[in-house]
N, C-alpha and C positions, 0 to 999 in steps of 0.2 A: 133438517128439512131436506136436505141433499137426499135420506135416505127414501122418503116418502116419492121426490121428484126421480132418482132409478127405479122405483118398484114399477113408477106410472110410466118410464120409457120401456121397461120390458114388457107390459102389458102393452103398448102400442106397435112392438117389432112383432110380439107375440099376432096381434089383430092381423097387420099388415101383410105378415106369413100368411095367416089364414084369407083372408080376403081373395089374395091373391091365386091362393090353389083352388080357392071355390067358384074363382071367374074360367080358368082354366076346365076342373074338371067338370063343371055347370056346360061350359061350351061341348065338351069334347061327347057328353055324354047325355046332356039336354038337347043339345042342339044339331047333335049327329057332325061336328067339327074334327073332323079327321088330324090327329098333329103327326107332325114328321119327326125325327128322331132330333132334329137341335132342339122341337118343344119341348120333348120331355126332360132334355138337359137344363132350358132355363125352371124349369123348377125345382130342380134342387136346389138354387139358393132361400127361396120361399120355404124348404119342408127345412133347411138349417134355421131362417130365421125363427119359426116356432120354438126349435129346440132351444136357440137362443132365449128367444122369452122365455120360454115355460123356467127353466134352467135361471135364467135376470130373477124370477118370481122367489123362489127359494134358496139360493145361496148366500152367503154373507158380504155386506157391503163392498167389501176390497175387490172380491171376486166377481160382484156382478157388475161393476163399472168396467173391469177387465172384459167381461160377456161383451156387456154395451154396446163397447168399442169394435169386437171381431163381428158386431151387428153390422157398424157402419161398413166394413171390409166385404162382410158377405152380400151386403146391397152395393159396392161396388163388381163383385163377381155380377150380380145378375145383371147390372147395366154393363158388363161386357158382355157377355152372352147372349143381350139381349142386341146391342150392335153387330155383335159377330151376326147376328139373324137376320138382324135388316139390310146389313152388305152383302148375306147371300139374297136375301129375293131382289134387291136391288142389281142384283147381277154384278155388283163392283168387286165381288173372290169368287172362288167357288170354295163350299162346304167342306173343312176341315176331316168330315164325318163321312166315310164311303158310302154308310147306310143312305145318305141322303142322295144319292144320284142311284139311276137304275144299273144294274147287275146286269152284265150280258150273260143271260142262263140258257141260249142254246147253244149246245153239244151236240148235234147229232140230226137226231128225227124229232118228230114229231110228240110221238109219245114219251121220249126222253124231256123235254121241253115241258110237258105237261105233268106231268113228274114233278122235277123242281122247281116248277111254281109257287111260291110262299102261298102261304094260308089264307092271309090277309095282304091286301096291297100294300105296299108301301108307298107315303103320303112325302113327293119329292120337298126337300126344304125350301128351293126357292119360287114354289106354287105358293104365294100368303092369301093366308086367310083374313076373307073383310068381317068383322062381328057387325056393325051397321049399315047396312043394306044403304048404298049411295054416299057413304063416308071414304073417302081415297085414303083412310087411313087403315093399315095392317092389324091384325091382333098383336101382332111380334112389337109393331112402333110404338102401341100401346102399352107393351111391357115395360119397353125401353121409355116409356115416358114416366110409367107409373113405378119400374126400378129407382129411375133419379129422383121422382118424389118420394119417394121414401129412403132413400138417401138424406135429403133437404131434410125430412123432416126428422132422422135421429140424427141427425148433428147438428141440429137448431136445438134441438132436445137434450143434448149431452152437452153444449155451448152455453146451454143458459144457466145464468150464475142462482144459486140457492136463494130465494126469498129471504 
């Protein structure tokens, strides 16, 4: 039974990878939601946790309870990453990440200036993004709430004893 109940928790780190990237790039790219450079850091633990599942789905028992487990670890990276987030827009650090505060890019004149102007703005880290319009809640606290629920729920999942 054990075997049947890891297939169905890789298939659920596997969903939760995915869910995840698809609120993310749904926003950034339906919604014209601009992310700063620690966004695109919290998703690498989401594009690991797919490879986790996919990966839970076909290897052999030993091995994918070993998977499982570096599931729960990398849903702890994302609920650091995702605090690391919320302490920058909450202004309690400043961002680890130089990309995320503005580059003093004048040298000179004018048209030197406009010169090295990047291509595309850069979207400051601690500017958060609200997804619900009158919700005082972040997208970023949002991560960080639905990192820890997926935390909770593959170690409620690897906790539970075999039927």
């Amino acid at each position: 039974m054990r075997f049947a109940q890891d297939r169905l928790t890789a298939l659920i780190v596997l969903l939760l990878g995915a869910a995840a990237l698809a609120v993310a790039y749904g926003s950034q790219y339906g919604l014209g939601m601009a992310p700063c450079e620690l966004c695109y850091w919290e998703r690498w633990p989401y594009r690991i946790a797919i490879l986790i599942g996919v990966l839970g789905l076909i290897v052999p028992q030993p091995l994918r309870r070993f998977l499982l487990w570096l599931g729960v670890l990398d849903f702890l990276a994302a609920i650091g990453l995702a605090g690391l987030h919320v302490g920058v827009e909450q202004k309690l650090w400043a961002s680890p990440l130089p990309e995320c505060s503005a580059a003093n890019i004048f040298k000179g004149n004018l048209s030197t200036l406009m010169n090295n102007l990047p291509a595309t703005p850069a979207k400051p880290c601690d500017a958060p993004n609200f997804l619900i319009p009158g919700l005082p809640v972040s997208f970023t606290t949002m991560d960080l709430i639905y990192a820890t629920a997926c935390f909770v729920v593959v170690m409620v999942c690897l906790m539970r004893r075999p039927a």
